[in-house]
C-alpha positions as CSV (number, residue, x, y, z in Angstrom):
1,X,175.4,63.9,98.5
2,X,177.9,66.6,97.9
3,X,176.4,70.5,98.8
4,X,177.7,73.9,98.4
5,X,176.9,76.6,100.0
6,X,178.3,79.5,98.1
7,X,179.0,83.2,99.1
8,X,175.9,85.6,97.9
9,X,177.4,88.0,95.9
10,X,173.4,90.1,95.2
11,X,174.6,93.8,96.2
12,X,174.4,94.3,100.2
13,X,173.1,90.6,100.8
14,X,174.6,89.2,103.4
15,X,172.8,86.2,104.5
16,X,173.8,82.9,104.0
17,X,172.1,79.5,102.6
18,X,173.1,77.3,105.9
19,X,173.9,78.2,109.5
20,X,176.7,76.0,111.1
21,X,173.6,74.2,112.7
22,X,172.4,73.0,109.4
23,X,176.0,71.7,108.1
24,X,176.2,70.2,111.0
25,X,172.9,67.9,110.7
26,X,173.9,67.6,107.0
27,X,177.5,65.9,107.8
28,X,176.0,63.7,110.6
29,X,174.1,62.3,107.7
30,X,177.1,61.6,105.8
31,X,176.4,64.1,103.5
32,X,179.8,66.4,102.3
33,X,179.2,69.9,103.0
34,X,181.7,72.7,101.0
35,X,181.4,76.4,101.8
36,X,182.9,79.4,100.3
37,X,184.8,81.2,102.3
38,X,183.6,84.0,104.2
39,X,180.1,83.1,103.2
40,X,178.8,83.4,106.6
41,X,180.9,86.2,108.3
42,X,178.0,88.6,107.0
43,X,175.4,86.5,109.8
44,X,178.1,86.1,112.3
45,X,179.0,82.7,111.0
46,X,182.8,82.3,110.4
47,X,184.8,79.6,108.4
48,X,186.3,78.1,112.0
49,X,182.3,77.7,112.8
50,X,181.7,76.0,109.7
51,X,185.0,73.4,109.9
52,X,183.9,73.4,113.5
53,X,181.1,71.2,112.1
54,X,182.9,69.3,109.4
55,X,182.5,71.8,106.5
56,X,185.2,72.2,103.7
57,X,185.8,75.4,102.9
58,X,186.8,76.4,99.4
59,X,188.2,79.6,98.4
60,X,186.3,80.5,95.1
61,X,182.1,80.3,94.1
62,X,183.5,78.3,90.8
63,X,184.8,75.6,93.1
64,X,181.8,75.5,95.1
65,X,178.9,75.4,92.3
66,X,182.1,73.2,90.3
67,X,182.1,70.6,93.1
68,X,178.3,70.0,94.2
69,X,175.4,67.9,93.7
70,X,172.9,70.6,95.6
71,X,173.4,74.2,95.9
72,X,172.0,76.2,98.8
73,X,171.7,79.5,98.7
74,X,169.4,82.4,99.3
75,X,168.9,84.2,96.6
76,X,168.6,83.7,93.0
77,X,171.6,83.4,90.8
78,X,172.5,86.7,89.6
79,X,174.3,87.2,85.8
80,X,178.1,85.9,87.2
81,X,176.7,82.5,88.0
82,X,174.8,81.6,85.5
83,X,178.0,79.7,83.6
84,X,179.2,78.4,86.7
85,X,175.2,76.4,87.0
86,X,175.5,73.0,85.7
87,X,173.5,70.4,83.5
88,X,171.3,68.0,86.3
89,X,172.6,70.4,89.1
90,X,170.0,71.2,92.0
91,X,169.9,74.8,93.4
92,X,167.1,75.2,96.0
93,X,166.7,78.7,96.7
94,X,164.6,82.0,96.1
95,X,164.2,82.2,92.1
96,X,160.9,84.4,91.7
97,X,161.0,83.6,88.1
98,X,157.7,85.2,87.4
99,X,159.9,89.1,88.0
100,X,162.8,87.8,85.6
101,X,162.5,86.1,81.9
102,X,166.0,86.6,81.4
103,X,166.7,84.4,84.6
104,X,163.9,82.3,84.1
105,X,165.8,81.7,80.1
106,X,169.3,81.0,82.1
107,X,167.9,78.5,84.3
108,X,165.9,76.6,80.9
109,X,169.9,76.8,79.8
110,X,171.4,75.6,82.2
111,X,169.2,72.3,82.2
112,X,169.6,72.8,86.3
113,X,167.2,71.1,88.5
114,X,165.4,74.3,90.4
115,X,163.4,74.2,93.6
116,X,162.1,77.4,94.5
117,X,161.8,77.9,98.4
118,X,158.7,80.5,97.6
119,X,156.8,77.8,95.9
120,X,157.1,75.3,98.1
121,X,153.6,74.8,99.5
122,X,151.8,73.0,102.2
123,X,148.5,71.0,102.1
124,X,146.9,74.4,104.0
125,X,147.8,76.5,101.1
126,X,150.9,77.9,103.4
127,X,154.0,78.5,101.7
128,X,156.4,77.6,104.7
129,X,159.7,78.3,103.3
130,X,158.5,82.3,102.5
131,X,156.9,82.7,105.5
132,X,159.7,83.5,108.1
133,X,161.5,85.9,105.1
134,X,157.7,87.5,104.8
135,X,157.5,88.2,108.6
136,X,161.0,90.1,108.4
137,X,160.4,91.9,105.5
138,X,156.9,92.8,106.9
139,X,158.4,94.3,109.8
140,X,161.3,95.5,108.3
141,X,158.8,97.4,106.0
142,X,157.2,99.4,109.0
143,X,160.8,100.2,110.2
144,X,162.2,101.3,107.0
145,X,158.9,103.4,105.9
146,X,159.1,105.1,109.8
147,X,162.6,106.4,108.6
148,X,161.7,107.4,104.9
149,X,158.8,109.5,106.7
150,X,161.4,111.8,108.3
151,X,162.2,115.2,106.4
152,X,165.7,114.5,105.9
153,X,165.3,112.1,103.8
154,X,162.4,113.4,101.7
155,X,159.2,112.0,103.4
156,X,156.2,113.9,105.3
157,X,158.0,114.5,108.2
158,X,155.4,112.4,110.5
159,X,156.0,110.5,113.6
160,X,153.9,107.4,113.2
161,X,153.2,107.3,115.9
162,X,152.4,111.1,117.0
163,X,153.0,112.5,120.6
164,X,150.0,113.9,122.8
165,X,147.6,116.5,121.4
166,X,148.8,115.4,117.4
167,X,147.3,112.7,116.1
168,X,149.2,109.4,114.8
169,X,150.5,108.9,111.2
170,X,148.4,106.9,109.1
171,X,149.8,103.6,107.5
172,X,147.9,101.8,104.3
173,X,148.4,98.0,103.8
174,X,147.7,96.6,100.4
175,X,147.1,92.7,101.6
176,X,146.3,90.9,104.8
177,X,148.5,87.9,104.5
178,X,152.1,87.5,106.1
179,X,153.9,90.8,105.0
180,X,150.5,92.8,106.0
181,X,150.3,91.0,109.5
182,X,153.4,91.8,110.6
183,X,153.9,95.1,108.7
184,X,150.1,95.8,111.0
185,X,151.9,94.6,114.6
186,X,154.5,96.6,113.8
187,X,152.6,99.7,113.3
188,X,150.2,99.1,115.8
189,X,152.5,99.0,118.3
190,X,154.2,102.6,117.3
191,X,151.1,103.6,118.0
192,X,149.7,104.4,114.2
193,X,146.6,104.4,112.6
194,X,146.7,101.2,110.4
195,X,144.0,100.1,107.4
196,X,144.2,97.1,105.5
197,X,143.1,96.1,102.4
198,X,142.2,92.9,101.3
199,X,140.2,90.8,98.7
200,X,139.9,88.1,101.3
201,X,137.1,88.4,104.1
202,X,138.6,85.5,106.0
203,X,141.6,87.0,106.1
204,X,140.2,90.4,107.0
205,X,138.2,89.0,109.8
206,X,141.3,87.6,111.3
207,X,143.1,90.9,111.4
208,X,139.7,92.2,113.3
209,X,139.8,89.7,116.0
210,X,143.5,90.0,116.8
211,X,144.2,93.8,115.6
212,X,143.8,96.4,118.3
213,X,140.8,99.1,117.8
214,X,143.1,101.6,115.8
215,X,144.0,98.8,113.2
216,X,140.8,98.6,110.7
217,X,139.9,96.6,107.6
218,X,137.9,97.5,104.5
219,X,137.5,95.2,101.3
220,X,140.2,96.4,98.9
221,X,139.2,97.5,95.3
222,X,140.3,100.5,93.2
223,X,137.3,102.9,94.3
224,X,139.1,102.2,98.5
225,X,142.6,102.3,97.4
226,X,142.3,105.7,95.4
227,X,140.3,107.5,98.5
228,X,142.8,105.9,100.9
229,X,146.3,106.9,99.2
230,X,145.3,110.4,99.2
231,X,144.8,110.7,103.1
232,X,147.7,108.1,104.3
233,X,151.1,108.7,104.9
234,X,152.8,105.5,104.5
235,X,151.6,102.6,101.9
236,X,152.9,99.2,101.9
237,X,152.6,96.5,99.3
238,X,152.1,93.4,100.4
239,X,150.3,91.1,98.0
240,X,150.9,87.5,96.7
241,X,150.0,85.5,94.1
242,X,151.8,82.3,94.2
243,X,154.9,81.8,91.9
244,X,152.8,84.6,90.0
245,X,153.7,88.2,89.1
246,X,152.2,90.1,91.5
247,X,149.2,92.6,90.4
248,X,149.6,96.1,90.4
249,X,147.3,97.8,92.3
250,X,148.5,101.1,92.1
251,X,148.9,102.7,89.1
252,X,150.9,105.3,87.4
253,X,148.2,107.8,87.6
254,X,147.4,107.5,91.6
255,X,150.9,108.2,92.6
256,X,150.1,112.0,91.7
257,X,147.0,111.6,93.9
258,X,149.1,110.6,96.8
259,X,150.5,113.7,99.1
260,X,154.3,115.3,98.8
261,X,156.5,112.9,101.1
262,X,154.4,110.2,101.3
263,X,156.2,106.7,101.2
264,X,155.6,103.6,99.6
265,X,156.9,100.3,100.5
266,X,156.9,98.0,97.7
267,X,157.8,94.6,99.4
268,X,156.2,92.7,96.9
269,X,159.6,94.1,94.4
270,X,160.4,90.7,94.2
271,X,157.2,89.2,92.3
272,X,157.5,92.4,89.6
273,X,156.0,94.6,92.6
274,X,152.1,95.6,93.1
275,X,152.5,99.2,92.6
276,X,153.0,100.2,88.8
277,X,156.1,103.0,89.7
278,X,158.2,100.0,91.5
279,X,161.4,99.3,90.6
280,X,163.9,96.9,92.2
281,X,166.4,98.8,94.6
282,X,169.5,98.2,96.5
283,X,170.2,98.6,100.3
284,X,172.9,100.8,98.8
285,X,170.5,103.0,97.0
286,X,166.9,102.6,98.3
287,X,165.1,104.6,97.9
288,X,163.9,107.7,94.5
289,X,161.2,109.6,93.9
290,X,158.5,110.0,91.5
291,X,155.7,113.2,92.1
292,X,157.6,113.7,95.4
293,X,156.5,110.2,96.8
294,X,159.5,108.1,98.0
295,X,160.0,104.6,96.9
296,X,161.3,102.2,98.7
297,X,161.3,99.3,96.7
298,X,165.1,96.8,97.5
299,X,164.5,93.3,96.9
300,X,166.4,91.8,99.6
301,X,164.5,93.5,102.3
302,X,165.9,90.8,105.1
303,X,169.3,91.0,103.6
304,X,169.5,94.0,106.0
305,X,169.2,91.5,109.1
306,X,171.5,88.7,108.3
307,X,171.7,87.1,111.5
308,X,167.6,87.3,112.3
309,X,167.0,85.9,108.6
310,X,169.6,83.6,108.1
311,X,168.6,81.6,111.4
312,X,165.1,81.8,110.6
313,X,165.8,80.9,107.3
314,X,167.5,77.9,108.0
315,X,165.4,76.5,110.3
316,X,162.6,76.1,107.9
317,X,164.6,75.0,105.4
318,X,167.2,72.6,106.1
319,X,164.1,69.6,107.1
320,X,163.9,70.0,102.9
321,X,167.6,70.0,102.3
322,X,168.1,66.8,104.3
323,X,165.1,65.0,102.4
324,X,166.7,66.1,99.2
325,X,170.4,65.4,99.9
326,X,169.1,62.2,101.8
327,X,166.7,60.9,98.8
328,X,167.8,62.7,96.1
329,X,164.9,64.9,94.2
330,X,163.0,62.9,92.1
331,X,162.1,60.3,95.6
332,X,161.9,63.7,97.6
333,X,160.0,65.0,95.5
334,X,157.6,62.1,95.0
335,X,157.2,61.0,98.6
336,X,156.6,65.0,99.9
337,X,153.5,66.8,97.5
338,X,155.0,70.0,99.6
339,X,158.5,70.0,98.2
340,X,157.0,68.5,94.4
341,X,155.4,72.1,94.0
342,X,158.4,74.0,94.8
343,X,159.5,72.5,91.3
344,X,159.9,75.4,88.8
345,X,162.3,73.9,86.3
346,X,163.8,70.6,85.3
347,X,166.2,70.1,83.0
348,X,165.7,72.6,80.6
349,X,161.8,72.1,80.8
350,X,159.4,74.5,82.9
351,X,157.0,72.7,84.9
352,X,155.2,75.5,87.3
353,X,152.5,76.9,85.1
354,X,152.4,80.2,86.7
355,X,155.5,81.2,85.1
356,X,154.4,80.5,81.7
357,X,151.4,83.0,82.4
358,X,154.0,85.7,83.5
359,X,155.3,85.6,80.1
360,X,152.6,84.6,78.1
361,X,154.2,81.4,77.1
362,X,151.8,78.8,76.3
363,X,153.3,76.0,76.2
364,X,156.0,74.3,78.3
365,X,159.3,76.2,77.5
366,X,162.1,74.0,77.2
């Protein structure tokens, strides 16, 4: 199989689909590899790497997406590439269709073949290809909200972790799953006061037995989230509903409960975002304000890390990429129930209900 790995051109996103490792594995298959040039230098991956490893490179992302069978990339095709897309091509990447109709109708267009990393899911209900990207972003979330918090920039001017004699910052985390595990070690270890929410008792009952003391856990529902944004200084969003648009849990109206400065991580921007205000920024521009609360809502949180995500990212994804490029889809597809739900559209048709709901289509759109 022929595969491209094209240059992400999403503002300030500097990972890359495939690490020199993963080209590597590919073209010891006997599998063609083509990458754009300068795709990787953003990770620390240069073209010499890549032809290192038998890679072509090609100068333009119209000969790339021109000359492939599979595309791999990391995030979803933005407005320049949908033409370049073509009939029966496969991309595997992130799409999170359920945040974009007018994505979701280019890809129907296109008739492409799309395999969404995100949907991808494992017999344990896992989604393994989200997972590492959730970890970063979770952390990342902690770090980025830490900084927002300073008075420079707008925020509260708290040290999350406080110094002898004043007490810690408090941190709010709206789900217990990856994002709110890692966005709770993270903030434990500064030193904060962490609470998370979650409809899940399982999941809170995990976070008890491996949380230190000063990280608690109460059932979310709007009568705990409206006391608890009043009284905390830094909110993160970390719910998921599968391929779904996230819920908001926050609404319009509580952001005007929540104090001057206080900060609010949306990392769930990506699924439409669980807090009503949210809207998608840029590492460029990341943050505004609304009642004095600073947003931090940019949907390409680990684009900030390229080197951390991109290796982390290929490791859990390139065992999919060889069964595809190995098999092609449809036997992929068929032989791993895992890789069959990260199916979002074929040819024109869409086949993962949970983006019908997001638009209220009701029947398959093709």
């Amino acid at each position: 199989m022929i595969i491209g790995v094209p240059k992400e051109i999403k503002n300030n996103e500097s990972r890359v689909g495939m690490t020199p490792a993963g080209v590597f594995e590919l073209v010891k298959n006997n599998h063609k590899v083509y990458v754009q040039y300068g795709a990787g230098e953003g990770s620390g991956f240069f073209n010499e790497d890549y032809q290192k490893v038998g890679a072509i490179i090609l100068d333009t992302i119209g000969q790339i997406y021109a000359i492939s069978d599979m595309i791999v990339k990391v995030k979803e095709p933005i407005e320049e590439e949908y033409d370049l897309i073509q009939k029966g091509q496969l991309v595997f990447t992130y799409f999170h269709f359920a945040s974009s109709e007018p994505l979701t109708r280019a890809m129907i267009a296109s008739k492409a073949i799309c395999i969404a990393y995100e949907t991808v899911e494992d017999e344990d209900g896992t989604l393994p290809l989200l997972t590492p990207m959730s970890e970063v972003a979770g952390r990342m979330a902690i770090q980025q909200g830490a900084k927002y918090l300073e008075k420079p920039v707008k925020g509260r001017g708290v040290l999350l972790g406080g110094v002898p004699g004043v007490a810690p910052g408090k941190v709010l985390i709206l789900g217990a799953g990856v994002v709110g595990i890692q966005a709770a070690k993270m903030a434990a270890g500064l030193g904060a006061h962490v609470t998370v929410l979650d409809i899940n008792m399982k999941r809170l009952r995990y976070v008890n037995d491996v949380m230190p003391p000063h990280v608690v856990t109460e059932f979310s529902n709007e009568y705990n989230i409206r006391k608890y944004i009043k009284t905390h200084d830094l909110i993160i969003g970390g719910v998921l509903l599968k391929g779904a648009k996230a819920p908001n849990l926050i609404s319009r109206d509580m952001i005007s409960d929540m104090r001057p400065g206080t900060v609010v991580v949306d990392v769930a921007v990506d699924q439409g975002g669980c807090i009503e205000t949210t809207r998608p920024t840029t590492h460029e521009d990341p943050v505004y304000l609304i009642d004095d609360v600073v947003h931090y809502a940019v949907a390409n949180m680990p684009g900030a890390v390229p080197y951390t995500s991109t290796m982390a990212l290929t490791n859990v994804t390139l065992p999919y990429v060889l069964k595809l490029a190995n098999l092609g889809w449809e036997e992929a597809c068929e032989r791993d129930d895992s890789l069959k739900k990260g199916l979002n559209i074929i040819g024109g048709k869409v086949v993962y209900k949970e983006i019908m709901e997001a638009f209220h289509w009701d029947a398959i759109v093709n």
